[in-house]
Short mmCIF file of the C-alpha atoms (twelve columns), coordinates in Angstrom:
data_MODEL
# 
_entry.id   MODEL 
# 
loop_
_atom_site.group_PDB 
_atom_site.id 
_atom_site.type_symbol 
_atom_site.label_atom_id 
_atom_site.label_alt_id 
_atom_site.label_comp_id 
_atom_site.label_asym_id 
_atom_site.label_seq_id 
_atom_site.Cartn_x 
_atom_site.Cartn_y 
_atom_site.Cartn_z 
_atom_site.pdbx_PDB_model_num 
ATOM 1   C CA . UNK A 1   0.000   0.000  0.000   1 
ATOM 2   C CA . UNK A 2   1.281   3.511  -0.966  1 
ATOM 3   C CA . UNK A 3   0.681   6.708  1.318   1 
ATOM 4   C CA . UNK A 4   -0.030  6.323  4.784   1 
ATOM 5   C CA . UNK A 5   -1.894  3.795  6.560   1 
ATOM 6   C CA . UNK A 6   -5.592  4.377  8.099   1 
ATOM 7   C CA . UNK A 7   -5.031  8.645  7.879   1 
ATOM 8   C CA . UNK A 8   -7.760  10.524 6.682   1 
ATOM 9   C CA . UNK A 9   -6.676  11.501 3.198   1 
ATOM 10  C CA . UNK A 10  -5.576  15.187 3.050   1 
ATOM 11  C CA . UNK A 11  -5.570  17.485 0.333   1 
ATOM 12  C CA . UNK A 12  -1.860  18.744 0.904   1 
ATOM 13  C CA . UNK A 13  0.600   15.934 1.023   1 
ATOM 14  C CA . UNK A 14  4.408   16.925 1.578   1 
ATOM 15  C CA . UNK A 15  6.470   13.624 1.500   1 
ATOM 16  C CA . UNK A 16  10.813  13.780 1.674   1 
ATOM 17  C CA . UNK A 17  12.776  10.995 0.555   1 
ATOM 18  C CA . UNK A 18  14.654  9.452  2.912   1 
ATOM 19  C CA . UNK A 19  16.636  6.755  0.995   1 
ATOM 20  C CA . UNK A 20  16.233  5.627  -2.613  1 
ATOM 21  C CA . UNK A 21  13.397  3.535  -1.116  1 
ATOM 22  C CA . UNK A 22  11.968  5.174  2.129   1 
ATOM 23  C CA . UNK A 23  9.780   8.412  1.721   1 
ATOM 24  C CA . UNK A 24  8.206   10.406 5.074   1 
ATOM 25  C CA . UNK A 25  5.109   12.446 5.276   1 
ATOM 26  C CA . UNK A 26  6.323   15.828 6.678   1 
ATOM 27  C CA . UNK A 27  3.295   17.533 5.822   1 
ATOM 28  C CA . UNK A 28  -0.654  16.882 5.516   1 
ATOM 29  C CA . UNK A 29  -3.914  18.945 6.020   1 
ATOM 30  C CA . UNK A 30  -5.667  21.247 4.119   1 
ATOM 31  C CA . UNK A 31  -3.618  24.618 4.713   1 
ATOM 32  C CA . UNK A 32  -0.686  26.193 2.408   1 
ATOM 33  C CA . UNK A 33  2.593   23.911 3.028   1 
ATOM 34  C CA . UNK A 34  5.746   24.836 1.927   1 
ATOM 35  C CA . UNK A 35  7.742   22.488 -0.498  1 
ATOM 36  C CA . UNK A 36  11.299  22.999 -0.252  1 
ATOM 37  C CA . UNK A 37  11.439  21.338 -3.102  1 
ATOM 38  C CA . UNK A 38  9.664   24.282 -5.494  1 
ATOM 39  C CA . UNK A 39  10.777  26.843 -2.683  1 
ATOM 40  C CA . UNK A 40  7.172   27.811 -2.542  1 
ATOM 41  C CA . UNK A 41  3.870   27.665 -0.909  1 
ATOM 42  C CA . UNK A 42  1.378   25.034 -2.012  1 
ATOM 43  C CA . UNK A 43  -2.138  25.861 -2.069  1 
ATOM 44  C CA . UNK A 44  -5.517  23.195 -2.204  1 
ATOM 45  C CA . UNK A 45  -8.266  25.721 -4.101  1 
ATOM 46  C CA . UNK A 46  -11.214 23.811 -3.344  1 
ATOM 47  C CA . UNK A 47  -13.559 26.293 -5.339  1 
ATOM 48  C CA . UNK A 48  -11.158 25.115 -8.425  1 
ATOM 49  C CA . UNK A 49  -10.504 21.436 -6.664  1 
ATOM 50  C CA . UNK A 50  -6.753  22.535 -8.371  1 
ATOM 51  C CA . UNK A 51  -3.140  23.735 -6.563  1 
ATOM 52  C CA . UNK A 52  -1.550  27.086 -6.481  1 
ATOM 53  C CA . UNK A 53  2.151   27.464 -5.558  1 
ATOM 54  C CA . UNK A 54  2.544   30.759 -4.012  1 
ATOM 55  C CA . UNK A 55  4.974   32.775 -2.786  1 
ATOM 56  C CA . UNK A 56  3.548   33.584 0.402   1 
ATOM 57  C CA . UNK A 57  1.065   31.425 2.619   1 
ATOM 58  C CA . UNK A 58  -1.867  33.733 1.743   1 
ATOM 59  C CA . UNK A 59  -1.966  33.137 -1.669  1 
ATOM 60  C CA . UNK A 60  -1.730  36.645 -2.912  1 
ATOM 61  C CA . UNK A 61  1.690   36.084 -5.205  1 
ATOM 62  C CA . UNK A 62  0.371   33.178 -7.084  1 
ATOM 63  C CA . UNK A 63  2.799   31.380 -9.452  1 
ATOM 64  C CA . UNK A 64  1.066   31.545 -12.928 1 
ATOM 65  C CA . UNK A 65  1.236   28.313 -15.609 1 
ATOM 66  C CA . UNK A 66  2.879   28.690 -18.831 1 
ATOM 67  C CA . UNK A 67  -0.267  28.724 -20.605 1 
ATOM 68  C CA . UNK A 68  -1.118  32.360 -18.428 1 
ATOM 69  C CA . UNK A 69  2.071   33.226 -18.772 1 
ATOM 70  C CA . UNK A 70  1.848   32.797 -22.353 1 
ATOM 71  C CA . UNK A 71  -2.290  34.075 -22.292 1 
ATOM 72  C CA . UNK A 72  -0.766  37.592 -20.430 1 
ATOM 73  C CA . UNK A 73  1.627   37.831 -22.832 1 
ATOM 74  C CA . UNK A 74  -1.009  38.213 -25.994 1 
ATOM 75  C CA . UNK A 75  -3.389  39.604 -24.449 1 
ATOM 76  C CA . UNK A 76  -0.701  42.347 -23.437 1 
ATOM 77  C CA . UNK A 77  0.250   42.385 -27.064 1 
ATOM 78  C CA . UNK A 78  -3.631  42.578 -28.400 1 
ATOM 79  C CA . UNK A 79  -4.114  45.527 -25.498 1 
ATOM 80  C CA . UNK A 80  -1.022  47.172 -27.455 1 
ATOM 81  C CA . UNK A 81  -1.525  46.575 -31.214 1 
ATOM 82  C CA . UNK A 82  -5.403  48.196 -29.672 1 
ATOM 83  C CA . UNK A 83  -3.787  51.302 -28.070 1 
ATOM 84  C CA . UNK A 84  -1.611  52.025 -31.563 1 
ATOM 85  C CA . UNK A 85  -4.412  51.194 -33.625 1 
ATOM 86  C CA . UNK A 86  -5.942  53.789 -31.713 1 
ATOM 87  C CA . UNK A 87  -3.763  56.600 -31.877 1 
ATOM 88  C CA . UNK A 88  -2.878  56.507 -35.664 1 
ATOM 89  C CA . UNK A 89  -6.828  56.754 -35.961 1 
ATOM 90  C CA . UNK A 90  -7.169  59.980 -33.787 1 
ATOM 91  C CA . UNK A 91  -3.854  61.221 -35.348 1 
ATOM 92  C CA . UNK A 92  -5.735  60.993 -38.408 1 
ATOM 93  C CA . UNK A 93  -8.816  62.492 -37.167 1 
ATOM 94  C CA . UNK A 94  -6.393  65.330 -36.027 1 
ATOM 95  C CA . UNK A 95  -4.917  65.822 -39.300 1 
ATOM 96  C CA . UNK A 96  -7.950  65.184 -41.359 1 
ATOM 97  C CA . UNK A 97  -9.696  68.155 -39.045 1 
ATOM 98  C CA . UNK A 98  -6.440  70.441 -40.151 1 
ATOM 99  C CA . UNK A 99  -6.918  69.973 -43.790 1 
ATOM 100 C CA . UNK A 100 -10.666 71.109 -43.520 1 
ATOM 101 C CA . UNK A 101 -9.742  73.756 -41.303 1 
ATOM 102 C CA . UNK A 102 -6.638  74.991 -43.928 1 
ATOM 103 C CA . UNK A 103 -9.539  74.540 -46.912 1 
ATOM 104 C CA . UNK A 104 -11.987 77.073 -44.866 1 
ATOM 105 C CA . UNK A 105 -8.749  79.441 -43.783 1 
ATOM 106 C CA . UNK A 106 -7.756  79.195 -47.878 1 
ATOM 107 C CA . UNK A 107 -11.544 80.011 -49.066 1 
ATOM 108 C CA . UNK A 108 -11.630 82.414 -46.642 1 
ATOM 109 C CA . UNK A 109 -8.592  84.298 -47.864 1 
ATOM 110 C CA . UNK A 110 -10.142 83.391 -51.158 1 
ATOM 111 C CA . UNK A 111 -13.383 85.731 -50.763 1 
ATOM 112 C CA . UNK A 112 -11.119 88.375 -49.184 1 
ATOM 113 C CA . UNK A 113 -8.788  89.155 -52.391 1 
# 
């Protein structure tokens, strides 16, 4: 039988090898645990029934996976490649209102002679 005998199973399991072929259970209950191993806190997110590692106990630094990692990334891009996209269209708008307005000052000047 793997995993200890007649315990209540717990969510968050931190085991250290002993020997090639002894392992200990350091750790086991439901709150963070740190893994020396990572060099982090590991986190059960029942809402998610998933893991976090964490930098600190409360959760709040949460270690992302490369697929966020990856997910920030373009959608940092997109947010970009928006902004830009935006400001060559109110450049234009700027410069398209200073040709009208250098048509009415030239008409203007037009009537005038």
């Amino acid at each position: 039988m793997l995993g200890p005998r007649r315990r209540r199973a717990a969510p968050i399991q931190i085991w250290r090898s002993l020997d090639p072929n002894t392992f200990a259970l350091v750790e086991a209950g439901e709150d963070p645990a740190w893994s020396e191993v990572v060099q982090g806190w590991l986190r059960f997110v029942p809402e998610r029934v998933s893991y976090d590692l964490t930098s600190d106990p409360a959760g709040a630094d949460r270690w992302l996976t490369r697929e966020e990692v990856a997910q920030r990334r373009a959608d940092a891009a997109q947010r970009r490649a928006d902004d830009e996209r935006a400001a060559r269209e109110a450049a234009q708008r700027r410069a398209d209102a200073a040709e009208r307005r250098i048509e009415e000052l030239e008409a203007l000047l037009a009537r005038e002679r």
